[in-house]
C-alpha positions in Angstrom: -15.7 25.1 22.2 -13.9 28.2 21.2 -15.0 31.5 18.8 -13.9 30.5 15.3 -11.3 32.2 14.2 -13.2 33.3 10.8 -16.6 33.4 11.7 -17.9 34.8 8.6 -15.4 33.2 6.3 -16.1 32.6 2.6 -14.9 29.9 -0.2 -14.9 31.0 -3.3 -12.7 28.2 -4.2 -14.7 25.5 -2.6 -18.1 23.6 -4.3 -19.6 23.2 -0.7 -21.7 20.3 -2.6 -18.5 18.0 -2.6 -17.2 18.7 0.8 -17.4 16.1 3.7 -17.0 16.9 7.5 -14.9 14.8 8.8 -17.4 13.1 11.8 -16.9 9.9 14.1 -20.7 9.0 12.2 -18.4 8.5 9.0 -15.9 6.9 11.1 -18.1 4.4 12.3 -18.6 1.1 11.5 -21.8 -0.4 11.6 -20.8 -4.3 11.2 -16.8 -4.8 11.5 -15.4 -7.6 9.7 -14.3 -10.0 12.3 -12.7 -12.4 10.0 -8.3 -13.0 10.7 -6.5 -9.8 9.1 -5.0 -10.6 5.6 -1.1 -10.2 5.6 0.7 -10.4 2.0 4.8 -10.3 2.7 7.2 -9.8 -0.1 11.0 -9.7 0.3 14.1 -8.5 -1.7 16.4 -11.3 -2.2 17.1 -14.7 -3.7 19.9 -15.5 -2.8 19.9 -19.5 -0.9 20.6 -18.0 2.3 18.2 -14.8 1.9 18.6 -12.4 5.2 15.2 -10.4 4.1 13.5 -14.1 3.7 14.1 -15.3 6.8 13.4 -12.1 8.6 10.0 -12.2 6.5 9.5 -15.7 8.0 10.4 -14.9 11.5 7.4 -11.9 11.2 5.0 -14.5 9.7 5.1 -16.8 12.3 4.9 -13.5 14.7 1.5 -12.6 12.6 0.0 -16.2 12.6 0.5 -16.3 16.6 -1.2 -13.0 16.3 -3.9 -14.6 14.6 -3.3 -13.3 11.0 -3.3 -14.8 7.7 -0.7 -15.2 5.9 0.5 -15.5 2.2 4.6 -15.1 1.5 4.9 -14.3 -1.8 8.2 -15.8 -3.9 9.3 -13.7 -6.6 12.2 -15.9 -8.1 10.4 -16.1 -11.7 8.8 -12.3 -11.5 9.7 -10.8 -14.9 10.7 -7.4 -15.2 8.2 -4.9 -15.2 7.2 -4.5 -18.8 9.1 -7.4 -19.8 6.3 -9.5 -19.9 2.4 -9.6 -20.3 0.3 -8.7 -17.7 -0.9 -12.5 -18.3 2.0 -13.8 -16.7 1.6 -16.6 -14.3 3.7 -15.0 -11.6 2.2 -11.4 -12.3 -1.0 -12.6 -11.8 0.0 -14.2 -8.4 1.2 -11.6 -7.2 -1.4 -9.0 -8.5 -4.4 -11.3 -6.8 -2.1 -11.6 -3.5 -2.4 -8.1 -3.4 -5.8 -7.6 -3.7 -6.4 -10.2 -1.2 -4.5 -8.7 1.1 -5.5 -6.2 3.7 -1.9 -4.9 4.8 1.1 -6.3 3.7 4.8 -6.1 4.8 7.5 -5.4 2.4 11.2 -6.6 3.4 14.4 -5.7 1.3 18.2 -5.9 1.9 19.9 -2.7 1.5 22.1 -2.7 -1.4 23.9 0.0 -3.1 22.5 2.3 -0.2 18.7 1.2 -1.6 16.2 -1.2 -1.5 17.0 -3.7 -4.5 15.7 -4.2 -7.8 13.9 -7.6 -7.1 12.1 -5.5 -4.3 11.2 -2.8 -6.4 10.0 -5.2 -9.2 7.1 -6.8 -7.2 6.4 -3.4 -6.0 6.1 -2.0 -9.6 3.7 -4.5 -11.0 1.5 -4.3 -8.4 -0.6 -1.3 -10.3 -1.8 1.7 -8.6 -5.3 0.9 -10.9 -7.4 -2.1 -12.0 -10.5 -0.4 -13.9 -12.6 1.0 -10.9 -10.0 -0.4 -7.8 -6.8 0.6 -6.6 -5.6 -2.8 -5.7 -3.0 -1.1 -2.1 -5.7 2.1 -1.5 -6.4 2.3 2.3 -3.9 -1.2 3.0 -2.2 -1.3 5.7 1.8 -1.7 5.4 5.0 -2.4 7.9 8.5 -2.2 6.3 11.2 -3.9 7.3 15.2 -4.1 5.8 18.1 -6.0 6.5 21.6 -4.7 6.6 25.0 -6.5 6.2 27.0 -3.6 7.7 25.9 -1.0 10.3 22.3 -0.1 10.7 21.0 2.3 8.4 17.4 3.2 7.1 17.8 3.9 3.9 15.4 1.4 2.2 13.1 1.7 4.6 12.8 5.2 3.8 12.2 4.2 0.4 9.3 1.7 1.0 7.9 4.4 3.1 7.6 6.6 -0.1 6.5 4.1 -2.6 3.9 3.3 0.2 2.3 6.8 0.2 2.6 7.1 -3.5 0.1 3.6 -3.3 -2.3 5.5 -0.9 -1.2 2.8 1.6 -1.2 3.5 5.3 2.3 2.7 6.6 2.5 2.1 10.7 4.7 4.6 12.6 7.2 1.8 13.4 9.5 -0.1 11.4 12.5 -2.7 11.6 15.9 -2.3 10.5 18.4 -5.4 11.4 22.1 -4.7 11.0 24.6 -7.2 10.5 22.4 -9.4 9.5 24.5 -12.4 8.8 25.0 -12.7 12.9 21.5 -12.0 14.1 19.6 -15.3 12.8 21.2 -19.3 13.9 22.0 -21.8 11.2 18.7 -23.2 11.3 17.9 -19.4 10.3 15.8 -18.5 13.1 16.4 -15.4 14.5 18.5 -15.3 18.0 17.1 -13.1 21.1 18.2 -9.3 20.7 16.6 -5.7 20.5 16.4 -6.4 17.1 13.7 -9.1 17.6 12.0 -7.1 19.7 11.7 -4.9 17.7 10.3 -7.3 15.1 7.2 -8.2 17.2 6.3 -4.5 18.2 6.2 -4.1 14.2 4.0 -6.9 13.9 1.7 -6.1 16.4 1.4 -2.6 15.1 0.5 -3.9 11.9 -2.4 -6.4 13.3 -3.8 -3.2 15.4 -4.0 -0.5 12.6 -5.0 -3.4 9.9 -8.0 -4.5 12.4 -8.5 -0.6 13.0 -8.5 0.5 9.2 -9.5 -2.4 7.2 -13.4 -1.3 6.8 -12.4 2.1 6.7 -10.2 2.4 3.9 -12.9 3.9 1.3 -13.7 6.7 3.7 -10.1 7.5 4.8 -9.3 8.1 2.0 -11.8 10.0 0.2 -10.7 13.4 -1.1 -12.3 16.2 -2.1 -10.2 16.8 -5.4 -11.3 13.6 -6.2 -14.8 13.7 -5.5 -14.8 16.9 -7.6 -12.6 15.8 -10.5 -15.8 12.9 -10.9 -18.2 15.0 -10.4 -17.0 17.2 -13.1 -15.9 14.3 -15.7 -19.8 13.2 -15.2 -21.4 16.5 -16.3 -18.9 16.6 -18.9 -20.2 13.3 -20.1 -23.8 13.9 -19.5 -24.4 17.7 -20.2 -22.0 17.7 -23.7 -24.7 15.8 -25.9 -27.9 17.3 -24.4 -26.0 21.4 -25.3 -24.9 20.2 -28.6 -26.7 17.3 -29.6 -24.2 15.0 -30.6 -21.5 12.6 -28.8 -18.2 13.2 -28.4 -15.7 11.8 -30.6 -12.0 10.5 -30.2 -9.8 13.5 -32.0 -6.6 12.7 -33.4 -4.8 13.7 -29.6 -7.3 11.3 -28.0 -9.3 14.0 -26.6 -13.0 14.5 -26.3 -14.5 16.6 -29.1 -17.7 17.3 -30.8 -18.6 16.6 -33.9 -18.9 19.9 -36.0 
């Protein structure tokens, strides 16, 4: 191993109490889950003859030959976000799909240049919190978009983003059919092209990095600002009475303040 660069390097910055080093021990598992991998798959269209849908089908049966299981999720029904209770019957499919799931695959036509709005719906009531769990943290995802023109990437792109913003782990590759209309046979399976092969590398991507991940999600993605913003928040809630012997009260603004 090589001199460090800054041998005698400080951090003033840093609580040293809340930082982990990153080691193959964390990154160990102890007993992996050995049960099938849990794929969720939601698509952007309902229209009778739905490109996305039958592209989504064409990668299930690709999973379940891959030994995955496998829940489609069918979003005629899904209200608009905020248009509804969270009490909804098809909210509350969807929201205990996701926590089900392990990784999922999202798959939306490109229209208007973006992914469409009945994509984006399921994505937005799937929340980023539920009390103490993040319903997508440390999931893996594949993204996939169907074109009726020339191939482009533009939805893609934009599941990629909403993705990160979930703290999901995306896979490297990624499927983008163009022209649609001409690449799947009346009985809407999908003919023999690149395109389909490009399908099942996705698909097996996905089952790799969700057997690889799935018990390590917590650890991956543990962060330091996080771990400090707790720590912090609980000496705040357990040091305020003891200096000042009283509770904390709700102020007009919602923030914490003592009682005078």
């Amino acid at each position: 191993m090589s001199e460090p660069l800054f041998p005698d390097a400080s951090f003033p910055a840093l609580d040293p109490a809340l930082l982990e080093i990153p080691s193959l021990d964390r990154l160990t598992v102890p007993a992996p889950s050995w049960h099938s991998p849990r794929i969720l798959m939601l698509y952007g269209s309902l229209r009778e003859r739905s490109y996305s849908r039958l592209l989504t089908f064409e990668a299930a049966r690709l999973l379940e030959a891959m030994g995955a299981e496998v829940r489609i999720f069918d979003p005629s029904g899904l209200p608009l976000p905020d248009d509804a209770p969270d009490s909804h019957p098809k909210v509350r499919e969807l929201r205990e799909l996701a926590t089900w799931s392990e990784g999922m695959v999202w798959c939306s036509p490109e229209r208007h240049g973006a992914m469409t709005g009945i994509m984006k719906t399921q994505i937005d009531w799937i929340p980023l919190s539920s009390g103490s769990v993040r319903p997508t943290q440390g999931k893996t995802l594949a993204v996939m978009q169907v074109s009726g023109g020339s191939q482009s990437f533009n939805a893609v792109n934009q599941m990629r983003v909403l993705g990160r913003w979930m703290r999901m782990l995306t896979i490297p590759n990624q499927s983008s059919v163009a022209k649609a209309f001409s690449e799947f046979t009346e009985e809407g399976r999908m003919k023999p092209s690149s395109f389909y092969d490009r399908v099942v590398d996705v698909m097996e991507e996905l089952v790799k990095f969700t057997l690889l991940t799935r018990d390590l999600g917590p650890q991956l993605l543990s962060r330091y600002s996080e771990r400090k913003e707790s720590a912090a928040e609980l000496a705040k809630r357990v040091d305020l009475p003891a200096a000042t012997g009283c509770a904390p009260k709700a102020g007009k603004t919602g923030a914490a303040r003592c009682c005078g």
